[in-house]
PyMOL CGO cylinders between C-alpha atoms (Angstrom):
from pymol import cmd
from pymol.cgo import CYLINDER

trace = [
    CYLINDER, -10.46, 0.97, 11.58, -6.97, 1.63, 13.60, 0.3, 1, 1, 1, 1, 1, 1,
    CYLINDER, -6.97, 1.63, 13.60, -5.25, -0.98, 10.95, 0.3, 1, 1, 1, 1, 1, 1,
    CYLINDER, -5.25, -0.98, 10.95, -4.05, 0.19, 7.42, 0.3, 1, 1, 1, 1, 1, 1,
    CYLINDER, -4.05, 0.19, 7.42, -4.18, -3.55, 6.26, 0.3, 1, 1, 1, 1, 1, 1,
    CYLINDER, -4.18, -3.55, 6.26, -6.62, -4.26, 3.76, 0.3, 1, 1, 1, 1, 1, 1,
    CYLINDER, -6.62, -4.26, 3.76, -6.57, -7.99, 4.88, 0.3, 1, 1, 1, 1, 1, 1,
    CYLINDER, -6.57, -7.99, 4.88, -8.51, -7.03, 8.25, 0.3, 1, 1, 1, 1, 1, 1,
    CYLINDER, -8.51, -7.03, 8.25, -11.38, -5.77, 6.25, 0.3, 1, 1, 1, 1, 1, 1,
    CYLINDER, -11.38, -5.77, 6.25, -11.18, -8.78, 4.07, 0.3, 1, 1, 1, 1, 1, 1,
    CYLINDER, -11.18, -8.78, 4.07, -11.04, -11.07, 7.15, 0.3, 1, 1, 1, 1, 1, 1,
    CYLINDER, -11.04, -11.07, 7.15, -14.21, -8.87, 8.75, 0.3, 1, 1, 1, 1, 1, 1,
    CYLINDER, -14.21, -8.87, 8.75, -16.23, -9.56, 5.73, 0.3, 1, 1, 1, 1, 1, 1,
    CYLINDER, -16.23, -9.56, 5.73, -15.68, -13.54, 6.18, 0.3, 1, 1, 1, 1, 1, 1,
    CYLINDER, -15.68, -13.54, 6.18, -16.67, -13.32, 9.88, 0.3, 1, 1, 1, 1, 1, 1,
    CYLINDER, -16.67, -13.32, 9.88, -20.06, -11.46, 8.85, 0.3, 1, 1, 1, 1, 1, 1,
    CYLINDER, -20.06, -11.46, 8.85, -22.50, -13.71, 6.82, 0.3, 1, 1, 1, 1, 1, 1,
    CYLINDER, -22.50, -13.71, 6.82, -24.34, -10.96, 5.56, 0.3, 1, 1, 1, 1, 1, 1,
    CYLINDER, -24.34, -10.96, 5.56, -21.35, -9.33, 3.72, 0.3, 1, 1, 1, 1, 1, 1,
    CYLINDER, -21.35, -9.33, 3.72, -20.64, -10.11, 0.51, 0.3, 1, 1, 1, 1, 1, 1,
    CYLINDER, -20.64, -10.11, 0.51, -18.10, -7.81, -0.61, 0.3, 1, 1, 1, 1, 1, 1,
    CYLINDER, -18.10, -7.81, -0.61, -15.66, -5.08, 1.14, 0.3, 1, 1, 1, 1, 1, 1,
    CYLINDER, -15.66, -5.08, 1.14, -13.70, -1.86, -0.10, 0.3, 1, 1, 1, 1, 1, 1,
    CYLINDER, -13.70, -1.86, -0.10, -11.17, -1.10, 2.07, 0.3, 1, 1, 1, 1, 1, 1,
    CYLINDER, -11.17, -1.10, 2.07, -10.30, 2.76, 2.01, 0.3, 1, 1, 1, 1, 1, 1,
    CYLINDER, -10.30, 2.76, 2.01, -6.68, 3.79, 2.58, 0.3, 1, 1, 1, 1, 1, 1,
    CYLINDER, -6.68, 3.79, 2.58, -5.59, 6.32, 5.72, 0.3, 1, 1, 1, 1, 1, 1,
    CYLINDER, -5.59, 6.32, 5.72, -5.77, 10.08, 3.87, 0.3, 1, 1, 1, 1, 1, 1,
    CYLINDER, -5.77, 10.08, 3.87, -3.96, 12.95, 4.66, 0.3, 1, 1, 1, 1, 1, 1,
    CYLINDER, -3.96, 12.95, 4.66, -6.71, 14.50, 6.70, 0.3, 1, 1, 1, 1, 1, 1,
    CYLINDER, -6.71, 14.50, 6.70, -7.88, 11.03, 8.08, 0.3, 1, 1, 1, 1, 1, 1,
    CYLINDER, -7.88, 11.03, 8.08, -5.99, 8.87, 10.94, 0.3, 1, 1, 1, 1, 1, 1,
    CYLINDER, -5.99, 8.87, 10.94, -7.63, 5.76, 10.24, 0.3, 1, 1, 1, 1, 1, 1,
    CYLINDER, -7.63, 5.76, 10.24, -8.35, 3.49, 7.40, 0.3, 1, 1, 1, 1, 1, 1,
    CYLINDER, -8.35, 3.49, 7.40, -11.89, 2.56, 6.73, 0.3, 1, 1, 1, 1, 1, 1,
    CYLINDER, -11.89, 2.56, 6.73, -13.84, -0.60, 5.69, 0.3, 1, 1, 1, 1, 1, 1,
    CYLINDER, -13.84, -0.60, 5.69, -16.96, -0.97, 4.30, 0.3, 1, 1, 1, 1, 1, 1,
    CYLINDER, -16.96, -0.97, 4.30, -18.63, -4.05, 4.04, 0.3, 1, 1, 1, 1, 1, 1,
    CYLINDER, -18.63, -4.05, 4.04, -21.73, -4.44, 1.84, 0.3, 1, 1, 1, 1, 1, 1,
    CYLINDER, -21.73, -4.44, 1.84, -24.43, -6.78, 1.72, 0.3, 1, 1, 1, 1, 1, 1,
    CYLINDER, -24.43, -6.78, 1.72, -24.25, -6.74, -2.08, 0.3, 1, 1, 1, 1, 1, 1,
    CYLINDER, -24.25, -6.74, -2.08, -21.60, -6.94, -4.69, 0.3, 1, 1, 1, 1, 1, 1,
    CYLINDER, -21.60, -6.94, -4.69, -21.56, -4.11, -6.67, 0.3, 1, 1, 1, 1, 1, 1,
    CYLINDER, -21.56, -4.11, -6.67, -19.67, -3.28, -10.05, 0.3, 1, 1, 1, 1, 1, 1,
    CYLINDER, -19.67, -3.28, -10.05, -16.53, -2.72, -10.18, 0.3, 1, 1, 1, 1, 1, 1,
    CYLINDER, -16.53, -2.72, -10.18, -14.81, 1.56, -10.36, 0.3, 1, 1, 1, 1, 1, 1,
    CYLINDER, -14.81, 1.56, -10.36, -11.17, 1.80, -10.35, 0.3, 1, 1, 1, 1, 1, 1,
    CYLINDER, -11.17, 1.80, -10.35, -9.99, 4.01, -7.99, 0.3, 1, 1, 1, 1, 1, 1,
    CYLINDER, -9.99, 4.01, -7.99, -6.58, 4.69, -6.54, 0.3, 1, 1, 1, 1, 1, 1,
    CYLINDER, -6.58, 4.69, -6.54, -7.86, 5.26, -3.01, 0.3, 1, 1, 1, 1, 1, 1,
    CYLINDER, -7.86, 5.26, -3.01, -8.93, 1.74, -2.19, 0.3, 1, 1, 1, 1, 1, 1,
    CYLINDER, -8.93, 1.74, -2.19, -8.71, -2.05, -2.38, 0.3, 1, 1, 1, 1, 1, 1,
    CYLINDER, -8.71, -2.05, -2.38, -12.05, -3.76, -3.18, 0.3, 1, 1, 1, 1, 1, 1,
    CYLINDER, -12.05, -3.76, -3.18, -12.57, -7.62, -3.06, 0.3, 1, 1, 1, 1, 1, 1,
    CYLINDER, -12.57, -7.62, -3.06, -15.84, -9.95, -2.61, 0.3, 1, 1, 1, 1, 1, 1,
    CYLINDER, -15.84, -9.95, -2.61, -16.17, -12.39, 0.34, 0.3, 1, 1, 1, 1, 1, 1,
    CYLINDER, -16.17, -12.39, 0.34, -14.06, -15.80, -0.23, 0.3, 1, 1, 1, 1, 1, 1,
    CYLINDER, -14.06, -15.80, -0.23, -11.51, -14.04, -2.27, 0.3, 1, 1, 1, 1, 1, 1,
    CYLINDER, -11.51, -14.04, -2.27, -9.21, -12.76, 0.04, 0.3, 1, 1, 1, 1, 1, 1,
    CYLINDER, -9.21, -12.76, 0.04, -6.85, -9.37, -0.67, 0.3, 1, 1, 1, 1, 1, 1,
    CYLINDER, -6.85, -9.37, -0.67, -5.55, -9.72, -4.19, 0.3, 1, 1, 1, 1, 1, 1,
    CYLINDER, -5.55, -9.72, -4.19, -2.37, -7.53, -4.81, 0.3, 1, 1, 1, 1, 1, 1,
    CYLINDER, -2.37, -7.53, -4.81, -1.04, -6.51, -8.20, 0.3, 1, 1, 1, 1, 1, 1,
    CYLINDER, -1.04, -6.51, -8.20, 1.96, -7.64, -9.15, 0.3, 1, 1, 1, 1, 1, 1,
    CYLINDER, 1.96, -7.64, -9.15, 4.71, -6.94, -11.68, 0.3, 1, 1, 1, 1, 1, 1,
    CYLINDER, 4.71, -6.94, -11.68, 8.50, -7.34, -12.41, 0.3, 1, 1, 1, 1, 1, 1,
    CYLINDER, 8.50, -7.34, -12.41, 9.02, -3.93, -10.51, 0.3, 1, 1, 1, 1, 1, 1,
    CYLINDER, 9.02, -3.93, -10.51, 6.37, -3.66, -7.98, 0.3, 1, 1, 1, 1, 1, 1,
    CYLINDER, 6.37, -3.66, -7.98, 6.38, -5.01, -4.66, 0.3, 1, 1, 1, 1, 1, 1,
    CYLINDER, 6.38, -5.01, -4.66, 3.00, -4.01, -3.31, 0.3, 1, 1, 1, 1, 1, 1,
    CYLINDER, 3.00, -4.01, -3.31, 2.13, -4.22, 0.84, 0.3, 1, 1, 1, 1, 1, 1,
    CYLINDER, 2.13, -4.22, 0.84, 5.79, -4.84, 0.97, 0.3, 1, 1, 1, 1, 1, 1,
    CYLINDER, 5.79, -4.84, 0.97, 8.24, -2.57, 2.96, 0.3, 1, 1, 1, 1, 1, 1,
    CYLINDER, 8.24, -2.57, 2.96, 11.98, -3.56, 2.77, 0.3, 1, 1, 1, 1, 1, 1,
    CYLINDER, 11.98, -3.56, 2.77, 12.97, -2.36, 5.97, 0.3, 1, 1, 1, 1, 1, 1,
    CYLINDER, 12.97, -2.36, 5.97, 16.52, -0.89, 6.70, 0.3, 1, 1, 1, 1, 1, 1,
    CYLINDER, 16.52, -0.89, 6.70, 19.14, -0.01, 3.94, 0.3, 1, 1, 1, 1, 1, 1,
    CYLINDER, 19.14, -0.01, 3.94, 17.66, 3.67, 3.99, 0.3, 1, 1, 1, 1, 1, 1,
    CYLINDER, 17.66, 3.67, 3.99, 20.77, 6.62, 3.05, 0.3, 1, 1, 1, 1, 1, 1,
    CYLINDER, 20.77, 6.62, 3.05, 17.95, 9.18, 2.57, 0.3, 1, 1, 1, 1, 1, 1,
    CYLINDER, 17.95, 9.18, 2.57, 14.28, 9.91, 2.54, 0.3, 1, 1, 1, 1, 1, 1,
    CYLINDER, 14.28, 9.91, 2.54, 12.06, 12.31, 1.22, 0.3, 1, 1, 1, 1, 1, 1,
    CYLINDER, 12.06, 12.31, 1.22, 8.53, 13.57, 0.72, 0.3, 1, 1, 1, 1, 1, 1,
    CYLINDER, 8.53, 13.57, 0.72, 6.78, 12.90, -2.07, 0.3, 1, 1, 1, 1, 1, 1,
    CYLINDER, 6.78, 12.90, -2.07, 3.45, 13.13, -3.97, 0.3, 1, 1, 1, 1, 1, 1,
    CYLINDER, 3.45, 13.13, -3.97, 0.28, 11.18, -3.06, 0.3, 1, 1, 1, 1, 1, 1,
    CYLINDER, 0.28, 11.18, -3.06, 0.82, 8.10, -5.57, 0.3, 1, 1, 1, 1, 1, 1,
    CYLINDER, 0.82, 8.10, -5.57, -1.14, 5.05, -5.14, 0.3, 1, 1, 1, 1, 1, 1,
    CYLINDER, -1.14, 5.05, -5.14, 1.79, 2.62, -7.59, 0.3, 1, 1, 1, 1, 1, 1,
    CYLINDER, 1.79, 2.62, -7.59, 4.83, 4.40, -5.97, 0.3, 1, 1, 1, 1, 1, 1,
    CYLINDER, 4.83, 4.40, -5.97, 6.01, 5.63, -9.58, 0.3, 1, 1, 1, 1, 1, 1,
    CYLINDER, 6.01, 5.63, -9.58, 7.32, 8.85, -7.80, 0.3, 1, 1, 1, 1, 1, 1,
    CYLINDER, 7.32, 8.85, -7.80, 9.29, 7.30, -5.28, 0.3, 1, 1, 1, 1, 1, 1,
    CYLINDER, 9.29, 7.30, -5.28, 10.72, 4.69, -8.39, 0.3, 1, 1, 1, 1, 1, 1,
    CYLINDER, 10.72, 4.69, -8.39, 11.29, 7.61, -10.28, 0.3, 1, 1, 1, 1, 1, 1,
    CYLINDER, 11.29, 7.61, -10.28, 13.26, 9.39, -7.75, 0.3, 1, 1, 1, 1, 1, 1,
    CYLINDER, 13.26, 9.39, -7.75, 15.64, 6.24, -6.98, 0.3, 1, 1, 1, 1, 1, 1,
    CYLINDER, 15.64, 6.24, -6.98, 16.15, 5.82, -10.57, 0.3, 1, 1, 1, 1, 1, 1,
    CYLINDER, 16.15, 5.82, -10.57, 17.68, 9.59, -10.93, 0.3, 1, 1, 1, 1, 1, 1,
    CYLINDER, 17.68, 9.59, -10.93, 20.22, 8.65, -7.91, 0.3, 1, 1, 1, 1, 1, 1,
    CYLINDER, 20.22, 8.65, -7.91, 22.96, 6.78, -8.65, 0.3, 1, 1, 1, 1, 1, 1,
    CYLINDER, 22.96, 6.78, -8.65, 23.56, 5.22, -5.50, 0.3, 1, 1, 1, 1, 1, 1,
    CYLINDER, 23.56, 5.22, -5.50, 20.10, 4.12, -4.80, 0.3, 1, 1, 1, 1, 1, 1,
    CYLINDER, 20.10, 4.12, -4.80, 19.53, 0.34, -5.25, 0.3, 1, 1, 1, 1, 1, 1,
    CYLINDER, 19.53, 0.34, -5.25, 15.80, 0.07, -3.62, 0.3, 1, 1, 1, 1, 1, 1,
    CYLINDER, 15.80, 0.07, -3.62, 13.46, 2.18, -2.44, 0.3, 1, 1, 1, 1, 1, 1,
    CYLINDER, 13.46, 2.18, -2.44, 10.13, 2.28, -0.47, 0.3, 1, 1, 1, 1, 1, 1,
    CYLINDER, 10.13, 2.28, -0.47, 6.99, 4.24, -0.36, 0.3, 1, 1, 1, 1, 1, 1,
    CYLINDER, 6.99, 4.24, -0.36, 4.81, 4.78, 1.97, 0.3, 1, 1, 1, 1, 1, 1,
    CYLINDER, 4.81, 4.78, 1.97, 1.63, 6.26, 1.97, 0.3, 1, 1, 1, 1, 1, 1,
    CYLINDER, 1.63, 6.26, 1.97, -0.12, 9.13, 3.41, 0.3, 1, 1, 1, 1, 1, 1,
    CYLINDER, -0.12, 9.13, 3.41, -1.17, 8.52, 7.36, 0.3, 1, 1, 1, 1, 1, 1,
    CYLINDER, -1.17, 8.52, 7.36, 1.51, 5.41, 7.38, 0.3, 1, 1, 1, 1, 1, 1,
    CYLINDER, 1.51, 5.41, 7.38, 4.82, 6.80, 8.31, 0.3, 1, 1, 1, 1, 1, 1,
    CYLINDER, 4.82, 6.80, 8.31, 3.32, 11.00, 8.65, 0.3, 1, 1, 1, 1, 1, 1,
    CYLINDER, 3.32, 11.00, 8.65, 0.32, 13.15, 6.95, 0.3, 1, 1, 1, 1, 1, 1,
    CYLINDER, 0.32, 13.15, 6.95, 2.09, 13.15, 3.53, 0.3, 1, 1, 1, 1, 1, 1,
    CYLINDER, 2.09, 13.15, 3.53, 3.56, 10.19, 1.42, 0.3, 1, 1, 1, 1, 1, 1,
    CYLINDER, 3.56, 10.19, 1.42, 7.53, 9.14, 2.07, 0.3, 1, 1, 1, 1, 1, 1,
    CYLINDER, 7.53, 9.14, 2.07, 10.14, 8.16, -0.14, 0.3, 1, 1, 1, 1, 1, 1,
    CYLINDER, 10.14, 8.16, -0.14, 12.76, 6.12, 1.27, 0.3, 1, 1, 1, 1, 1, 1,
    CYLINDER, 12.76, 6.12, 1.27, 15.73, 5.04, -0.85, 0.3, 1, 1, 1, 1, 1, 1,
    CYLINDER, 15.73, 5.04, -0.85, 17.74, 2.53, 0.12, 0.3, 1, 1, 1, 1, 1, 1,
    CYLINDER, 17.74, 2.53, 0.12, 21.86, 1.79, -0.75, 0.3, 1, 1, 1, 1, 1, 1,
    CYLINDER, 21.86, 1.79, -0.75, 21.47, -1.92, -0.08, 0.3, 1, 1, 1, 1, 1, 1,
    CYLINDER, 21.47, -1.92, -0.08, 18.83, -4.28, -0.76, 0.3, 1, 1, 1, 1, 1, 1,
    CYLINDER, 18.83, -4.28, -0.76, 17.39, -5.87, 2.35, 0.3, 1, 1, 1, 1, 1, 1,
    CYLINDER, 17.39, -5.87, 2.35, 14.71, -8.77, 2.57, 0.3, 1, 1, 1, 1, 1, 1,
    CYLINDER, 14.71, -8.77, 2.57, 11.25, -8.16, 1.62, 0.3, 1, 1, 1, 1, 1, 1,
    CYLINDER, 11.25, -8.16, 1.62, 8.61, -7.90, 4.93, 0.3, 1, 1, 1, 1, 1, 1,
    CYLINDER, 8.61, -7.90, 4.93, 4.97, -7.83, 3.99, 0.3, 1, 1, 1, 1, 1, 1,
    CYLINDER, 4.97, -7.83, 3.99, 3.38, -4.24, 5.19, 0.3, 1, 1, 1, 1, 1, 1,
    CYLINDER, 3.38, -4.24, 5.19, 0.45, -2.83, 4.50, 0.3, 1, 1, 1, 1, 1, 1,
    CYLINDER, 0.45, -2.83, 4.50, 0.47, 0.62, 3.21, 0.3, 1, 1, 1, 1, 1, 1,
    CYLINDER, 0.47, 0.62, 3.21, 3.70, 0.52, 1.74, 0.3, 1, 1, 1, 1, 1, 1,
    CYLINDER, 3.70, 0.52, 1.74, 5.43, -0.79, -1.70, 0.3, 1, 1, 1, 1, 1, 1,
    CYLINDER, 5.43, -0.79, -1.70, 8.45, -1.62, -2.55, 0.3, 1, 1, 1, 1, 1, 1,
    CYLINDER, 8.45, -1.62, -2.55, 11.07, -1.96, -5.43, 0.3, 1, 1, 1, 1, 1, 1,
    CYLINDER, 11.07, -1.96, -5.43, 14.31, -2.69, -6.46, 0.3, 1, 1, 1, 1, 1, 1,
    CYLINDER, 14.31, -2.69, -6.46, 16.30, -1.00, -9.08, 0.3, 1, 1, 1, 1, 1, 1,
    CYLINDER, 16.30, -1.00, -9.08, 19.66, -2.78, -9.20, 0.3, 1, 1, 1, 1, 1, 1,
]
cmd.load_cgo(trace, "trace")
């Protein structure tokens, strides 16, 4: 599917009354597109860090923490960027403002989002949050 938001699939499973649950499989490195499978069945549940599962009537429900702003970019504010490792909680990209002084937010984005490989974007002002799928955000101080 041409969008990376894991809220289409969700949405694609409502408008199909034979679905009853989705997994939603983020853009790779080698891949252009996200994909979305929508089954007829709900099956147990495998963490993985490649995907976003849900069953129909549920919606897309994002983790959340003190720290993490998942599907969130916070556009603008950006002083440097750089690549990083595939990481599907954006520890790398955390990591990497934390050792940098001047860095008061950052943003990741994921492989296929922004380029092939994951992106780091620190930031020397905090901006407002804008929801974005593919990409988390957090702010350090």
């Amino acid at each position: 599917m041409p969008s990376g938001d894991p809220a289409v699939c969700a949405l694609q499973c409502e408008r199909d009354r034979r679905c009853r649950a989705w997994s939603f499989n983020y853009p790779a490195v080698s891949d252009e597109h996200a994909v979305c499978w929508l089954k007829n069945a709900v099956p147990p549940r495998v963490p993985s860090s490649c995907c976003v599962s849900g069953v129909r009537g549920a919606g897309v429900v994002e983790p959340r923490n003190s720290f993490l702003e998942v599907e969130t970019d916070r556009p603008g504010g950006d002083y440097r960027s750089v690549e990083v490792e595939t990481d599907p909680k954006g520890a790398t990209c955390k990591a990497v403002c934390d050792e940098d002084k001047k860095c008061r937010a950052w943003t990741y984005a994921r492989p296929g989002y922004i380029g092939k490989s994951a992106r780091c974007f620190l930031k020397d002002h905090v901006k407002p949050p804008r929801r974005k799928p593919g990409f988390i955000s957090g702010v350090v101080r």
